[in-house]
MMTF fields as JSON, N, C-alpha, C and O atoms, coordinates in Angstrom:
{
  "mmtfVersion": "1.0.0",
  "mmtfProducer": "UNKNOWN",
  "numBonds": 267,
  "numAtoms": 268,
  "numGroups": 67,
  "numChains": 1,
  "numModels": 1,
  "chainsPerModel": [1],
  "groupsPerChain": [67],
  "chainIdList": ["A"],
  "bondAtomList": [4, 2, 8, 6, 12, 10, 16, 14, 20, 18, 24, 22, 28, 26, 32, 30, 36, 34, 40, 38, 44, 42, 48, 46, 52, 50, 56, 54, 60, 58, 64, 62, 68, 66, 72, 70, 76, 74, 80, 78, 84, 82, 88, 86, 92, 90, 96, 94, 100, 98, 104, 102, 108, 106, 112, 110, 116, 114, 120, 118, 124, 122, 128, 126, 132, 130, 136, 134, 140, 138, 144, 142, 148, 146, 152, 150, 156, 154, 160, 158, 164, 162, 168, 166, 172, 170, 176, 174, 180, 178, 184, 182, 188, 186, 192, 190, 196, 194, 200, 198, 204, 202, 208, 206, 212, 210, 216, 214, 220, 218, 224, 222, 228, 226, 232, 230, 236, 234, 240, 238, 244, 242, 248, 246, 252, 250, 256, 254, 260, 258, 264, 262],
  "bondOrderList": [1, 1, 1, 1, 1, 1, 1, 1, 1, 1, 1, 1, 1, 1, 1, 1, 1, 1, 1, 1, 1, 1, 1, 1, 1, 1, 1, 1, 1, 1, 1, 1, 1, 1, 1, 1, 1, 1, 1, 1, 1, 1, 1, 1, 1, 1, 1, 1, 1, 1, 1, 1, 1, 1, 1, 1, 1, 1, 1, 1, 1, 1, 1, 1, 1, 1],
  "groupList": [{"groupName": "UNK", "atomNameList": ["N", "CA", "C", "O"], "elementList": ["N", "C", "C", "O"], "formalChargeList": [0, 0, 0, 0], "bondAtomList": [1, 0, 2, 1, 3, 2], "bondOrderList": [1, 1, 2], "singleLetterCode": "X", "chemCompType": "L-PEPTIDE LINKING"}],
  "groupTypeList": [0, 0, 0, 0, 0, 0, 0, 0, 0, 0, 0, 0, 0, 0, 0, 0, 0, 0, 0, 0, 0, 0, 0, 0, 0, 0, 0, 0, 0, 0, 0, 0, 0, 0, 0, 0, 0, 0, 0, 0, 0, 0, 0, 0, 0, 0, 0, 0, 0, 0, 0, 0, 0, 0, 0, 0, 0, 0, 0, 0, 0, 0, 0, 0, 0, 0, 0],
  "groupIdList": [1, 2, 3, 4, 5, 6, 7, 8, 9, 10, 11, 12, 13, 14, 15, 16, 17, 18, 19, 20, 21, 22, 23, 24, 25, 26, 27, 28, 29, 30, 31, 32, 33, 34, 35, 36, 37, 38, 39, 40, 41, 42, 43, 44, 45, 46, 47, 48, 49, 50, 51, 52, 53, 54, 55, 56, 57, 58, 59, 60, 61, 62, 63, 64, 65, 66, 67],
  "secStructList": [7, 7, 3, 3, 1, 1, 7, 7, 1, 1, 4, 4, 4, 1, 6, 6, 7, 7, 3, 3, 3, 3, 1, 1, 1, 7, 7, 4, 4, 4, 6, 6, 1, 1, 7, 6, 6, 7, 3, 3, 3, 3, 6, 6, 6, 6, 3, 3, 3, 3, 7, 7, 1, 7, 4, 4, 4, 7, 7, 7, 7, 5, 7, 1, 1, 7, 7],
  "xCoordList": [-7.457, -6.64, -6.483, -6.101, -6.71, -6.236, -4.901, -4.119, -4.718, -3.476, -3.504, -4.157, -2.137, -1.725, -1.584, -0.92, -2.26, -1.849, -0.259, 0.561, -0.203, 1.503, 2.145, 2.028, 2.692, 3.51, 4.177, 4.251, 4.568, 4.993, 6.527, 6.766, 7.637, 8.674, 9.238, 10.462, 8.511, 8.827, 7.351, 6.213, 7.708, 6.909, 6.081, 5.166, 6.444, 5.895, 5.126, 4.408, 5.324, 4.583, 3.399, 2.624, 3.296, 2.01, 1.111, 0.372, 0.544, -0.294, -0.44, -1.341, 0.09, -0.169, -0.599, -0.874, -0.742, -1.225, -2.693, -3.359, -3.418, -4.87, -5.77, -7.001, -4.715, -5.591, -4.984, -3.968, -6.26, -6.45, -7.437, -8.643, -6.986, -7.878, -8.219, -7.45, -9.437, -9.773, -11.117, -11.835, -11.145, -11.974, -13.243, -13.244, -14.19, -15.635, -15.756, -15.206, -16.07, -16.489, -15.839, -15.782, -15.473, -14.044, -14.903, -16.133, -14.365, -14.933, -13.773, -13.27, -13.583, -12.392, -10.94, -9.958, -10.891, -9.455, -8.478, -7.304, -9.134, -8.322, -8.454, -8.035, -9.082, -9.155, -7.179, -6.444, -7.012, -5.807, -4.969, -3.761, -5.495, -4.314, -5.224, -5.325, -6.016, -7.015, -7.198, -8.054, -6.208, -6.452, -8.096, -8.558, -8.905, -10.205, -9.818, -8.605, -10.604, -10.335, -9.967, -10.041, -9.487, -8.497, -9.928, -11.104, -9.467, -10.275, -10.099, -8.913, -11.279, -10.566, -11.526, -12.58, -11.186, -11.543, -11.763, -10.831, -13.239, -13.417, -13.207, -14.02, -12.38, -11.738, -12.711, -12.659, -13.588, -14.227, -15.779, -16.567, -16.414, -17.779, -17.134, -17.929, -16.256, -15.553, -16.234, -16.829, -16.596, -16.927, -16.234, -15.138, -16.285, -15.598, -16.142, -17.359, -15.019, -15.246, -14.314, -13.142, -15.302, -14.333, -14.745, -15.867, -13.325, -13.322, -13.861, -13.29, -14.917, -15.664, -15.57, -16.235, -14.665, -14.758, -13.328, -12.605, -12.931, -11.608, -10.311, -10.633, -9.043, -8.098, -8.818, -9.402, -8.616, -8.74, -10.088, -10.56, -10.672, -12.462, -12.619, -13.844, -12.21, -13.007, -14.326, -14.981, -14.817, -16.442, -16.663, -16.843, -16.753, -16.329, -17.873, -18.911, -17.881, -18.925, -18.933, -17.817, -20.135, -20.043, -19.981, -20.714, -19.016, -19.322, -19.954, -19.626, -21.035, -22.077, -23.192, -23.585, -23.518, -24.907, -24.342, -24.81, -23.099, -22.517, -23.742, -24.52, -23.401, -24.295, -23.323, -23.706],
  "yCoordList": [-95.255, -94.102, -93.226, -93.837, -91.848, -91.059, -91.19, -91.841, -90.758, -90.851, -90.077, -90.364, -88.572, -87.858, -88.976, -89.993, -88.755, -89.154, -89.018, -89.876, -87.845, -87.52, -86.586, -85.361, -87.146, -86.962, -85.41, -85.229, -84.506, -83.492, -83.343, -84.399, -82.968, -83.017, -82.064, -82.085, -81.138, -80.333, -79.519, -79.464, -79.054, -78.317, -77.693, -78.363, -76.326, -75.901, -76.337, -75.588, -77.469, -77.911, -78.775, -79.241, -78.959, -79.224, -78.79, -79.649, -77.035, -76.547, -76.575, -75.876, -77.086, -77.101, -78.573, -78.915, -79.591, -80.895, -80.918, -80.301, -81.515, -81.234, -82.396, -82.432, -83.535, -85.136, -85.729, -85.888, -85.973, -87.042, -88.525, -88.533, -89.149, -90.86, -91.006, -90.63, -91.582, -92.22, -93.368, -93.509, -93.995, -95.472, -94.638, -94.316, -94.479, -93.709, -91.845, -90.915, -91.955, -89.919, -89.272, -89.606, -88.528, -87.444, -87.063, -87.129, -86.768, -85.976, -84.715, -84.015, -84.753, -83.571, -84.323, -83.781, -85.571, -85.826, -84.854, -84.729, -84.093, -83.271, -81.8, -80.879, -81.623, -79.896, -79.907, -80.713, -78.649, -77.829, -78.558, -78.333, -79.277, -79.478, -79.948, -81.086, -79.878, -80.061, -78.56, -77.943, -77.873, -76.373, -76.307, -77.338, -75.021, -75.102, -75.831, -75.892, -76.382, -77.041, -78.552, -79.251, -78.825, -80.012, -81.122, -80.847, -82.328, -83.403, -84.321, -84.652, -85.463, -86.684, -87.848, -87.602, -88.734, -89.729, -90.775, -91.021, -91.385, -92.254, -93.52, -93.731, -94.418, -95.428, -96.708, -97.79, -96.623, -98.029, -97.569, -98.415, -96.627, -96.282, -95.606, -95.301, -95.563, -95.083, -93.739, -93.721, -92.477, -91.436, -90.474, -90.66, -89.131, -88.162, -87.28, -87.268, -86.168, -85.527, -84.256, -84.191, -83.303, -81.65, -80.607, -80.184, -80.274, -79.441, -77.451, -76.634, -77.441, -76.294, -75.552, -74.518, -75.96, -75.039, -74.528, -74.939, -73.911, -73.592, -74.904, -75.974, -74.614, -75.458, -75.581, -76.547, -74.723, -74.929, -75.523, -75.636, -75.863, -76.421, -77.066, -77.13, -78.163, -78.143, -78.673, -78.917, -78.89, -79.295, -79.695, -79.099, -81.3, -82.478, -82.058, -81.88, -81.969, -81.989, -82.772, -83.221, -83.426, -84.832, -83.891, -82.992, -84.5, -84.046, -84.708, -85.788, -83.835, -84.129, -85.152, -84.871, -86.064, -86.541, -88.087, -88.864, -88.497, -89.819, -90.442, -90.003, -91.744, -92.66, -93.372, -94.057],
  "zCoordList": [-43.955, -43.612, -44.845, -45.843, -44.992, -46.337, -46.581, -45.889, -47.267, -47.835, -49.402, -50.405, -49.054, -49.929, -51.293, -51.091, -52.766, -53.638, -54.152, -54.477, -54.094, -55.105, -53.554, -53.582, -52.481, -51.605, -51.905, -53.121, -51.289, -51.283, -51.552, -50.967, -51.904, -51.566, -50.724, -50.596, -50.058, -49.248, -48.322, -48.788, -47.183, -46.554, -47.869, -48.347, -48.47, -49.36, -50.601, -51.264, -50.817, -51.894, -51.493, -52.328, -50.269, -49.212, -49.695, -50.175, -49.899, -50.188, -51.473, -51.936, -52.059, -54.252, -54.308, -55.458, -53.341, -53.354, -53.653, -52.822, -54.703, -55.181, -55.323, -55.333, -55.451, -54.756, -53.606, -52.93, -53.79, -51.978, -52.121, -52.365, -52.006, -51.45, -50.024, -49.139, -49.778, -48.771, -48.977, -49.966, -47.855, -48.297, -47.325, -46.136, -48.318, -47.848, -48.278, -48.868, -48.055, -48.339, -47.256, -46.072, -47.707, -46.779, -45.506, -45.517, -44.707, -43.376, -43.27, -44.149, -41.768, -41.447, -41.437, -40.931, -42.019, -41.887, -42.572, -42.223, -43.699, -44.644, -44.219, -44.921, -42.989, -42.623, -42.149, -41.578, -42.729, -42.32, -43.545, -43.622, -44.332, -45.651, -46.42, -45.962, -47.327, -48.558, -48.729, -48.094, -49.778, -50.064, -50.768, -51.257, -50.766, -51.716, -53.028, -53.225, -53.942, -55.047, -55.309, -56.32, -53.855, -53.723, -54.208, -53.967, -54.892, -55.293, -54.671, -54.671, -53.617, -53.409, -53.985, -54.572, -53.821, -54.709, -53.343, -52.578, -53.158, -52.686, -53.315, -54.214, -53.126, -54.101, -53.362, -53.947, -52.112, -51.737, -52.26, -51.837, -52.956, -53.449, -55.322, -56.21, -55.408, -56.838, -56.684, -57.762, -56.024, -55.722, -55.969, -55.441, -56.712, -56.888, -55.957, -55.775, -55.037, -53.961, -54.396, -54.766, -54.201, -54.448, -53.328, -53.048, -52.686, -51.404, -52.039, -52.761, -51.43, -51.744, -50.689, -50.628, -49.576, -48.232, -48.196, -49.104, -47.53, -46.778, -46.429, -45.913, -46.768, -46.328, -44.54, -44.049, -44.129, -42.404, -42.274, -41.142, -43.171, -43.141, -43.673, -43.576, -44.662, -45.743, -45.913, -44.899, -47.061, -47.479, -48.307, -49.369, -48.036, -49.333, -50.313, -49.676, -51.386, -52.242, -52.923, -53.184, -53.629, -54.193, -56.24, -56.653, -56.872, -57.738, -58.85, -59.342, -59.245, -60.505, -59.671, -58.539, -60.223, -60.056, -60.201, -61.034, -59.135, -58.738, -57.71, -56.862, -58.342, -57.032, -56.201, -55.253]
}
């Protein structure tokens, strides 16, 4: 299941949230809250993942030249 790294303390600080975990490579669990930029971290492949698409879209990119 993903799961927000550093929890929000309010509605508004939702959108300033910039990590995310999940066990495998992101899909659409994070469309409508992974703002562009947002990073997640596959913690079951140790994978770095950076959202290059739209909050309402996003588009996990693998970053650098990870195996």
């Amino acid at each position: 299941m993903p799961q927000v790294v550093n929890p929000p303390a309010d509605d508004d600080a939702v959108a300033r949230q910039r990590l995310y975990q999940s066990a495998g490579a992101p899909t659409t669990q994070f469309n409508g809250v992974a703002p562009k930029g947002a990073l997640c971290v596959d913690y079951t492949n140790a994978v770095l993942y950076i959202n290059t698409g739209t909050k309402a879209a996003a588009t996990w990119t693998k970053v650098g030249t990870q195996t």
